[in-house]
N, CA and C atoms as an extended XYZ file, in Angstrom:
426
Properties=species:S:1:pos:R:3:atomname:S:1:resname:S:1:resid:I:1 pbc="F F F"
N       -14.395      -24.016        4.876 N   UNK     1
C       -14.311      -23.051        3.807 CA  UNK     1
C       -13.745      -21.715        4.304 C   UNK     1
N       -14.002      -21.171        5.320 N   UNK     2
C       -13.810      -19.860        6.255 CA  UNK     2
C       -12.431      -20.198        6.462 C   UNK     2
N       -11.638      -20.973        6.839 N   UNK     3
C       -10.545      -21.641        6.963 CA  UNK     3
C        -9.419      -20.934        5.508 C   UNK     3
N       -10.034      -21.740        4.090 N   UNK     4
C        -8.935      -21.242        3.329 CA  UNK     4
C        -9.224      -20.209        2.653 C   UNK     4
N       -10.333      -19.265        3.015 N   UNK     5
C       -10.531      -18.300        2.192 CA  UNK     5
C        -9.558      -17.234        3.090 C   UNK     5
N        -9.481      -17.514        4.805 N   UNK     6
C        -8.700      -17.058        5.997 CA  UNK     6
C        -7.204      -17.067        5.155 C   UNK     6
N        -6.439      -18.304        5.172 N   UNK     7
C        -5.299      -19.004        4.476 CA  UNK     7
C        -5.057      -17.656        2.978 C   UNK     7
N        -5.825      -17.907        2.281 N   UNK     8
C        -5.544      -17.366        0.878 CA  UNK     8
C        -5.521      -15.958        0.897 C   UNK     8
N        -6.195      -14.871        1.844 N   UNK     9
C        -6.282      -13.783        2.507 CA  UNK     9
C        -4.571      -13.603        2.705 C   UNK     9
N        -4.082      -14.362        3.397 N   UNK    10
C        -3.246      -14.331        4.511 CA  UNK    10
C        -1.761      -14.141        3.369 C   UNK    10
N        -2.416      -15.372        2.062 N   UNK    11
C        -1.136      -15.184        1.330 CA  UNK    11
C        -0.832      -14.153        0.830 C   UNK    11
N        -2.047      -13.458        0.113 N   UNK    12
C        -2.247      -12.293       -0.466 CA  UNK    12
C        -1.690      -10.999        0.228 C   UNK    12
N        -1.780      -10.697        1.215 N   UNK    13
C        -1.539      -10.062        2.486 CA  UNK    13
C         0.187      -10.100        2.573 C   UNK    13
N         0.510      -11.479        2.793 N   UNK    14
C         1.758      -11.641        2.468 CA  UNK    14
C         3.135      -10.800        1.520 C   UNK    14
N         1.863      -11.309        0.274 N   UNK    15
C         2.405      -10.848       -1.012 CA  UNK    15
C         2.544       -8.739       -0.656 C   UNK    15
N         1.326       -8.628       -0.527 N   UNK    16
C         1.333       -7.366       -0.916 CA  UNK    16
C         2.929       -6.932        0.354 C   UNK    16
N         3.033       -7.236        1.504 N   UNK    17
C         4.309       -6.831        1.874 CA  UNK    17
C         5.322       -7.133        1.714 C   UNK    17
N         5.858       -8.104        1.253 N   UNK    18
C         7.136       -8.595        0.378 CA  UNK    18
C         7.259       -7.254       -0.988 C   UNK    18
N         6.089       -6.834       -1.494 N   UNK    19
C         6.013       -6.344       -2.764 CA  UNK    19
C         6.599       -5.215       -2.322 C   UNK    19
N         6.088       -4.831       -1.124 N   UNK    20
C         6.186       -3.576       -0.220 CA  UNK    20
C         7.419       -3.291        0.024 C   UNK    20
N         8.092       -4.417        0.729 N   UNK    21
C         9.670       -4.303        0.517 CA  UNK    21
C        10.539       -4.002       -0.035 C   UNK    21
N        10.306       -4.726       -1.438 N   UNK    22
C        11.200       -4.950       -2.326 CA  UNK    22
C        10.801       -3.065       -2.717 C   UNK    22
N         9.807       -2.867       -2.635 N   UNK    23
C         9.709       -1.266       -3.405 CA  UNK    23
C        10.470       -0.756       -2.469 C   UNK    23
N        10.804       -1.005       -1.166 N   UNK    24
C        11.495        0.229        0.102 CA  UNK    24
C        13.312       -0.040       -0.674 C   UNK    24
N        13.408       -1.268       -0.879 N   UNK    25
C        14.727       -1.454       -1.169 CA  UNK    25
C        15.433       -0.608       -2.658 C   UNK    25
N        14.229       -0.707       -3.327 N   UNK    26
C        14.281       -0.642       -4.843 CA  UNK    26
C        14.725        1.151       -4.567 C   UNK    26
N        13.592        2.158       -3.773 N   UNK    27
C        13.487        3.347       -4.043 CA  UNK    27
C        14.885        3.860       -2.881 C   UNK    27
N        15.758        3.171       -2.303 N   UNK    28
C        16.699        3.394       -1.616 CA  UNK    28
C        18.225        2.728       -2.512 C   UNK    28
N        17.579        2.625       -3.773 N   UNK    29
C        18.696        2.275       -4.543 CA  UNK    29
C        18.447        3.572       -5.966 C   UNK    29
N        17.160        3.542       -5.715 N   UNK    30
C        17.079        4.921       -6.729 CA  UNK    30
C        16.565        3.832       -7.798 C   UNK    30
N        16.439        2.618       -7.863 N   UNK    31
C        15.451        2.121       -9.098 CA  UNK    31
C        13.947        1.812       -9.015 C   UNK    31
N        13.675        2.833       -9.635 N   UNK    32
C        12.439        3.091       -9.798 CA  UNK    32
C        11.534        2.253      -10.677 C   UNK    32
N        12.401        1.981      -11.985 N   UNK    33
C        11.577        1.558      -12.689 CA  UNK    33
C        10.979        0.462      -12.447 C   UNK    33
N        11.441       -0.516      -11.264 N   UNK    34
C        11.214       -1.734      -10.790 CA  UNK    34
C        10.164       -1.698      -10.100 C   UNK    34
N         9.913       -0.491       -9.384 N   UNK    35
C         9.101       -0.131       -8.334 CA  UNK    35
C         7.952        0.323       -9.386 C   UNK    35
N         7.525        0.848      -10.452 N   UNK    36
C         6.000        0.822      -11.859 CA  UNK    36
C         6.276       -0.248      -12.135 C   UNK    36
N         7.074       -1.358      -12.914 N   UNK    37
C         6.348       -2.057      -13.258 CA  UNK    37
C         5.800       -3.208      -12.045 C   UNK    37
N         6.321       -3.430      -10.671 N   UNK    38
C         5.501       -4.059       -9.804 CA  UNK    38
C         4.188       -3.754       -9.354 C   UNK    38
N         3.603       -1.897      -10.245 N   UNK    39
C         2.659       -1.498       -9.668 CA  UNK    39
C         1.552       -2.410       -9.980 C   UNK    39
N         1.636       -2.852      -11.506 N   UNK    40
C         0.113       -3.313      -11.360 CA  UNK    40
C         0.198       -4.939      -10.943 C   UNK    40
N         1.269       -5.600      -10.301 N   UNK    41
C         1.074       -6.234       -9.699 CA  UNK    41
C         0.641       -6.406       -8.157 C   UNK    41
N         1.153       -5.245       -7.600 N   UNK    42
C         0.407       -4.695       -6.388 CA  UNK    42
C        -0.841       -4.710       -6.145 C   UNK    42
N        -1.462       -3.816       -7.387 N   UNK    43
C        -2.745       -3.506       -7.364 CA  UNK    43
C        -3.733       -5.134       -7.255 C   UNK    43
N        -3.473       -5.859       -8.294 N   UNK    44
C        -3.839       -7.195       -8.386 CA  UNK    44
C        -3.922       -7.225       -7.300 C   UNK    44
N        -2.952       -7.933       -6.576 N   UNK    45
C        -2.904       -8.381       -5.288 CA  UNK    45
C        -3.677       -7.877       -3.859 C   UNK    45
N        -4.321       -6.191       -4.122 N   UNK    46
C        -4.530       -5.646       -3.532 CA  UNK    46
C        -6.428       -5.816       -3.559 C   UNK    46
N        -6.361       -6.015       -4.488 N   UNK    47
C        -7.871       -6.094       -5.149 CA  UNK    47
C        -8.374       -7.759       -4.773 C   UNK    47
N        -7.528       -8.728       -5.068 N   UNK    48
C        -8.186       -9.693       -4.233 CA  UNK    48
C        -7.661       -9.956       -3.037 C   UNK    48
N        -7.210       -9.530       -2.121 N   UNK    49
C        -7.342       -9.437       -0.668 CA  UNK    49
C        -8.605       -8.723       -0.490 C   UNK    49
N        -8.952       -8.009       -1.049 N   UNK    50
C       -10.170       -6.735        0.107 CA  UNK    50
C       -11.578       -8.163       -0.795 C   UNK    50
N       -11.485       -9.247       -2.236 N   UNK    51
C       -11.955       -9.609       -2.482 CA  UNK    51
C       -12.228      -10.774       -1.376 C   UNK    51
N       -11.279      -11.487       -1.101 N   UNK    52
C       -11.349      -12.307        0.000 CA  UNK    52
C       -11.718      -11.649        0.959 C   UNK    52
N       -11.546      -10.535        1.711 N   UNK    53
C       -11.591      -10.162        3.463 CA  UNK    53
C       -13.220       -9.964        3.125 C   UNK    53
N       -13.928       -9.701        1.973 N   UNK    54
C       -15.325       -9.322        2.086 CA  UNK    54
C       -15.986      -10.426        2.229 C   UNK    54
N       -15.122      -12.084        1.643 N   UNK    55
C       -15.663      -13.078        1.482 CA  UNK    55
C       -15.873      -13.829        2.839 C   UNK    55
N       -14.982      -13.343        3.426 N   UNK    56
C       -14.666      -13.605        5.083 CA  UNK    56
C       -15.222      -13.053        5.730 C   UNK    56
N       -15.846      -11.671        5.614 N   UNK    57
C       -16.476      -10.876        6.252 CA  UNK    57
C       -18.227      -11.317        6.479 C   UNK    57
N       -18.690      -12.165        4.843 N   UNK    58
C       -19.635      -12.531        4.654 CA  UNK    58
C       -20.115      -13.986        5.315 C   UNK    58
N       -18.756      -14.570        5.774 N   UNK    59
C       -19.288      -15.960        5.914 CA  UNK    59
C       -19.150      -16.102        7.332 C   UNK    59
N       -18.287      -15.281        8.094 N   UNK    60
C       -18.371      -14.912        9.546 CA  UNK    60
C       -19.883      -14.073       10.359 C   UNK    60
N       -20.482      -13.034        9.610 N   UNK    61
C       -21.910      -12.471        9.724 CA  UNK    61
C       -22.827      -13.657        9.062 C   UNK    61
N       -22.755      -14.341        8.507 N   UNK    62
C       -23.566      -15.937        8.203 CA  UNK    62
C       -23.744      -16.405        9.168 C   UNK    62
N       -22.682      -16.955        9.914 N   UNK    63
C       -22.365      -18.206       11.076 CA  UNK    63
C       -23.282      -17.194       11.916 C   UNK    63
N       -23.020      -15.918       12.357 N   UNK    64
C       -23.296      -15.179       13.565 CA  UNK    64
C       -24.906      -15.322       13.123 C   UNK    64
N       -25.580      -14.957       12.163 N   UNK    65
C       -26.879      -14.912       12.010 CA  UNK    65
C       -27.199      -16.515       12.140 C   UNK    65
N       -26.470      -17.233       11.868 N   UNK    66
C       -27.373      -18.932       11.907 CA  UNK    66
C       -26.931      -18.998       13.153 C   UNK    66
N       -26.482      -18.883       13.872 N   UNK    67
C       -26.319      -18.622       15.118 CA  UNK    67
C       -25.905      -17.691       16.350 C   UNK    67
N       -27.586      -17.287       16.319 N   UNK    68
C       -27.388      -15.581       17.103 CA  UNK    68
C       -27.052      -15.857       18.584 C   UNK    68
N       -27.500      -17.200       19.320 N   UNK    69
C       -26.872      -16.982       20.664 CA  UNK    69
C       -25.803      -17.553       21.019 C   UNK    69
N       -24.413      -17.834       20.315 N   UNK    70
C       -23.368      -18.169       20.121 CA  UNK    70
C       -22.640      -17.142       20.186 C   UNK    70
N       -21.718      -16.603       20.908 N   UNK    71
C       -20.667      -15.736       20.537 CA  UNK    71
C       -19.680      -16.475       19.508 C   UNK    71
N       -19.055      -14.934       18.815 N   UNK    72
C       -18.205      -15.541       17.894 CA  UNK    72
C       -17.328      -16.375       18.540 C   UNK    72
N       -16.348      -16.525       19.588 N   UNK    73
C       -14.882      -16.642       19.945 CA  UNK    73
C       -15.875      -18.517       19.559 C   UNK    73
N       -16.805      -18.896       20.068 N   UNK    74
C       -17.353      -20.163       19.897 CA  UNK    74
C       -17.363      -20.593       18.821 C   UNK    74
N       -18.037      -19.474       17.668 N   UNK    75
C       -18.149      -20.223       16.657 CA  UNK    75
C       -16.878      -20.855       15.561 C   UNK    75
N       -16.264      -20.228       16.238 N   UNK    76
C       -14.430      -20.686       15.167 CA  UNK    76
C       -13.545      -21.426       16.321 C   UNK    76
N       -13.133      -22.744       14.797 N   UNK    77
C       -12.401      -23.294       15.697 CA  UNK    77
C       -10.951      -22.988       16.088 C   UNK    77
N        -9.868      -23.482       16.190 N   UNK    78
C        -8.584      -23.232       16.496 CA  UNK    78
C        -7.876      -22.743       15.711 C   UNK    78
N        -8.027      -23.190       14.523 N   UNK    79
C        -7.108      -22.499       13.518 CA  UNK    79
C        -7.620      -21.536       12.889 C   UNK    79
N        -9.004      -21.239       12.541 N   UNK    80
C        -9.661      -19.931       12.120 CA  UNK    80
C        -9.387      -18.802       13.151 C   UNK    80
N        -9.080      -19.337       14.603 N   UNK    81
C        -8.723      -18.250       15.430 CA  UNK    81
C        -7.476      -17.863       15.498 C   UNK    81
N        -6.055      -19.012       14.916 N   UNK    82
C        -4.976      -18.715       14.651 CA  UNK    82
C        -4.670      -18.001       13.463 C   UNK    82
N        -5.467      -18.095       12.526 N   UNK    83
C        -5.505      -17.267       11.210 CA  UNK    83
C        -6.044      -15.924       11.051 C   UNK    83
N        -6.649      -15.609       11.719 N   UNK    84
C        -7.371      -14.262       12.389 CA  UNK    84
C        -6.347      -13.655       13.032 C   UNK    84
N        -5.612      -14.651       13.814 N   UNK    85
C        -4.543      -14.071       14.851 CA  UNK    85
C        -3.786      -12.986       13.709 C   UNK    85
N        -2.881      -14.116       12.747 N   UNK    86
C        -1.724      -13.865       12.029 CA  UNK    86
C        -2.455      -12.811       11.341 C   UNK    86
N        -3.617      -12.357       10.523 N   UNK    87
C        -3.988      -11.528        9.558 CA  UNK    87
C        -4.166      -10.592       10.483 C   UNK    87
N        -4.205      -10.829       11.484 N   UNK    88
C        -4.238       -9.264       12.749 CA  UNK    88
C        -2.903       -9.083       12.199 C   UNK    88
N        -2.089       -9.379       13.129 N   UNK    89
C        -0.786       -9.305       13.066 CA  UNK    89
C         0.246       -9.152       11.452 C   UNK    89
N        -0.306       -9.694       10.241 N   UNK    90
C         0.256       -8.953        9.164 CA  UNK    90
C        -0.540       -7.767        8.991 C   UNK    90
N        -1.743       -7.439        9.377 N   UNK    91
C        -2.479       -6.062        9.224 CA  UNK    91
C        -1.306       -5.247        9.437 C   UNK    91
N        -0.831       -5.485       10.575 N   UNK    92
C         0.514       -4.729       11.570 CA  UNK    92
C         1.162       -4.410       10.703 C   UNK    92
N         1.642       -5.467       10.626 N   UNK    93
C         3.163       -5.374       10.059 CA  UNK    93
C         3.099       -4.705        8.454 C   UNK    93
N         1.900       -4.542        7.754 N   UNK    94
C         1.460       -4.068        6.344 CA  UNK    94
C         1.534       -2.439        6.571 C   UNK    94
N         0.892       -2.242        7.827 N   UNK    95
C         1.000       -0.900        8.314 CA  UNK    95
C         2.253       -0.141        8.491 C   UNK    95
N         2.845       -0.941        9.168 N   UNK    96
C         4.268       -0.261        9.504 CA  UNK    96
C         5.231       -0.204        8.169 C   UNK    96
N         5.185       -1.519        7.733 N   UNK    97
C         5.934       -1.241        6.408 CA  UNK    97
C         5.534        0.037        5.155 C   UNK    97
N         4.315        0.370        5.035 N   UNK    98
C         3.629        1.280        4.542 CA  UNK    98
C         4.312        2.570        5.102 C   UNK    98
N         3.861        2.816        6.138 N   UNK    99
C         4.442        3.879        6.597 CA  UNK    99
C         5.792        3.997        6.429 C   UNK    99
N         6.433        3.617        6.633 N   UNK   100
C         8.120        3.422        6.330 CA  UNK   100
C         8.251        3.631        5.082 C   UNK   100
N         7.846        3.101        3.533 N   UNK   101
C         7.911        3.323        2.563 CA  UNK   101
C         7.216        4.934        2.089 C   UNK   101
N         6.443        5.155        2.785 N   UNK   102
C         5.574        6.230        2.664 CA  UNK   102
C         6.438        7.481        3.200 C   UNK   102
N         7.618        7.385        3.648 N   UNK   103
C         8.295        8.606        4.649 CA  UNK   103
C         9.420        8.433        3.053 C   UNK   103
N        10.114        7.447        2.811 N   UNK   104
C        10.836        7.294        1.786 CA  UNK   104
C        10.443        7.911        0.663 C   UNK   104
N         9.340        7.804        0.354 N   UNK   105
C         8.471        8.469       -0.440 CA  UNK   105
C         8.250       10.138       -0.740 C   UNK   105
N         8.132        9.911        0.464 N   UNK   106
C         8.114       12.072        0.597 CA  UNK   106
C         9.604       12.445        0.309 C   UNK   106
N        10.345       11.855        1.466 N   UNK   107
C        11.756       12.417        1.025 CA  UNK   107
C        11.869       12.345       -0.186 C   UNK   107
N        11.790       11.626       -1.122 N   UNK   108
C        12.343       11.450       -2.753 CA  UNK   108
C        11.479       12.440       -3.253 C   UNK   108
N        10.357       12.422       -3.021 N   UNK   109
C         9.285       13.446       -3.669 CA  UNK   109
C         9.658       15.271       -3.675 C   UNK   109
N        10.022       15.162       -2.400 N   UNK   110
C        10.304       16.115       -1.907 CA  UNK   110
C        11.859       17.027       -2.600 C   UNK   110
N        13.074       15.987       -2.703 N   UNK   111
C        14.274       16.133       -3.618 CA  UNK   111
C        13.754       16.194       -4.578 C   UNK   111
N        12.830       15.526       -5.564 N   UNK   112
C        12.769       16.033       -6.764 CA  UNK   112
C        12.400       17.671       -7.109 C   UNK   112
N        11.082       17.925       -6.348 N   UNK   113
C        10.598       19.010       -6.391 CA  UNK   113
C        11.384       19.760       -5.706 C   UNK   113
N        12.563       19.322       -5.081 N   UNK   114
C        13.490       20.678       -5.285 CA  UNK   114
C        14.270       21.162       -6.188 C   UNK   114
N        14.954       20.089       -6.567 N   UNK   115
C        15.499       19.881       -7.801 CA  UNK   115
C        14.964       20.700       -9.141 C   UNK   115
N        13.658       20.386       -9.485 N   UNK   116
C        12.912       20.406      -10.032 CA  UNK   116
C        12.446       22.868      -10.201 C   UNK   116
N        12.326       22.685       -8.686 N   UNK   117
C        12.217       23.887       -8.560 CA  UNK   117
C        13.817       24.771       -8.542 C   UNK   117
N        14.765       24.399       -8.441 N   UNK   118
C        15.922       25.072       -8.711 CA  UNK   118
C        16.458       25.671      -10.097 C   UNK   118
N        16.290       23.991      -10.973 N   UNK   119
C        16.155       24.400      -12.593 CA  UNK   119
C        15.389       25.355      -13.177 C   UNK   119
N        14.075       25.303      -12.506 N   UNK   120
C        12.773       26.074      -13.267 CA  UNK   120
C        11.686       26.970      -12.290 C   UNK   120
N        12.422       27.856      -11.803 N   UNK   121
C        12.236       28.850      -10.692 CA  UNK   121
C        10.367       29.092      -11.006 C   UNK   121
N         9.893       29.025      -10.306 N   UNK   122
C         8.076       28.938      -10.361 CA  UNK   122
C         7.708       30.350       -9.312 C   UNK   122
N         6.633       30.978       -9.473 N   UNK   123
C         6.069       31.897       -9.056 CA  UNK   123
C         4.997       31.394       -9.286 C   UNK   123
N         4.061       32.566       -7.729 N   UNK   124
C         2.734       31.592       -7.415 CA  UNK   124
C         1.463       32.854       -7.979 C   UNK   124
N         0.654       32.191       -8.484 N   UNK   125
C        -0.161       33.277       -9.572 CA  UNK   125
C        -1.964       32.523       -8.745 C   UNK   125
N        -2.120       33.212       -7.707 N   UNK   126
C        -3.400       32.830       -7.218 CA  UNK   126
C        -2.880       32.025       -5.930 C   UNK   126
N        -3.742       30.647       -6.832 N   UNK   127
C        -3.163       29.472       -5.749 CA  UNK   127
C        -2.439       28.628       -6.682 C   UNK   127
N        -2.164       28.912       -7.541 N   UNK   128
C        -1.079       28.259       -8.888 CA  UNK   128
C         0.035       28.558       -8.613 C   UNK   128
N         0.982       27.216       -8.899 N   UNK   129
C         2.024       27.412       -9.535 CA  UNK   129
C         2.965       27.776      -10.641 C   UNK   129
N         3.250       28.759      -11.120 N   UNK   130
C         4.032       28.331      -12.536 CA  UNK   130
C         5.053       28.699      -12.736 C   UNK   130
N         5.358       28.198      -13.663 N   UNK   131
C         6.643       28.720      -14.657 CA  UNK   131
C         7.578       30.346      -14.560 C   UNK   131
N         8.367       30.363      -13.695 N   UNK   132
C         9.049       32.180      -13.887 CA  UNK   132
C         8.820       32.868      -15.059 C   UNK   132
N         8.495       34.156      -15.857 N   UNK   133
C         8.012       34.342      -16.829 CA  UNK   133
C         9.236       34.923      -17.545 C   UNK   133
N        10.519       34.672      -16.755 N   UNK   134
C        11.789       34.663      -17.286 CA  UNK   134
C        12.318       34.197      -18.451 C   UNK   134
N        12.485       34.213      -19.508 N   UNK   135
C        13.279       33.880      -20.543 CA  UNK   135
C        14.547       33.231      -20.432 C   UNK   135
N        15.432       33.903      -20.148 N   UNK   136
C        16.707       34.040      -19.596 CA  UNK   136
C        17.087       32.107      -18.491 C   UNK   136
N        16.254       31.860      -17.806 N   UNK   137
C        15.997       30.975      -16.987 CA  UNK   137
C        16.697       29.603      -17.843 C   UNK   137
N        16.481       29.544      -19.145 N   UNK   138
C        17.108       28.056      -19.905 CA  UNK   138
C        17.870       28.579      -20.432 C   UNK   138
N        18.484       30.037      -20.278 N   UNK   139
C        19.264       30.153      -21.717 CA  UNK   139
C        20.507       29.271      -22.195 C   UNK   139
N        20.689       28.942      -23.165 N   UNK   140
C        21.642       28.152      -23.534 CA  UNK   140
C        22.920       28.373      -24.778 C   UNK   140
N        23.758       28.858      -24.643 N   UNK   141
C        24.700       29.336      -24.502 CA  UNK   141
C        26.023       28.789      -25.117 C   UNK   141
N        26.448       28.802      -26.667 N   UNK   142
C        27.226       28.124      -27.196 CA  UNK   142
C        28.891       28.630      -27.366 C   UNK   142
């Protein structure tokens, strides 16, 4: 059982970095809209992985309590230890891709709100931002 709940983890895991991808590709093409509506498929995906890793989490502290003078590396066999391996190792690779999308992220964030601040010149009132109290700033001009 520890086996395909390991397996189904692993796909999920999968998924969420493929998803991950396709958003690095999407926001380096400037389509965005592809990148919301995959959100709430993300999320899904995101929600049963941590559902599985708790299920895994639970049935690994099981084994260890039904058998307290067993070290773990004993209690799993070959492929629960190869599947552990790989979910190490997409942990990795979930990480790095994250981060990478996450730098993409700022930069775009960052162009907008310049953008953003060029059109509509803001002054800081406290610890607020707002609006120039300029008029003149949209005028529009026929």
């Amino acid at each position: 059982m520890l086996s395909q709940h390991l397996q189904n983890a692993l796909n999920d895991l999968r998924d969420i970095i493929n998803i991950t991808e396709s958003d690095i590709e999407d926001i380096k093409k400037a389509e965005h809209d592809t990148q919301f509506e995959r959100l709430s498929l993300k999320e899904e995906k995101l929600k049963s992985f941590e559902v599985k890793k708790a299920i895994i989490d639970h049935q690994i502290s099981s084994l260890m309590t039904a058998n307290p003078d067993t070290d773990l590396p004993d209690l799993l066999n070959e492929e629960q230890h190869q599947l552990l391996d790989e979910l190490k190792n997409d942990l990795n690779k979930l990480r790095e891709v994250n981060k990478h999308y996450a730098k993409l992220v700022l930069v775009v964030s960052n162009l907008y709100n310049t953008f953003l601040e060029r059109l509509i010149p803001t002054e800081m009132q406290g610890y607020d931002k707002v609006a120039s109290k300029n008029p003149s700033i949209l005028e529009v001009r026929v």
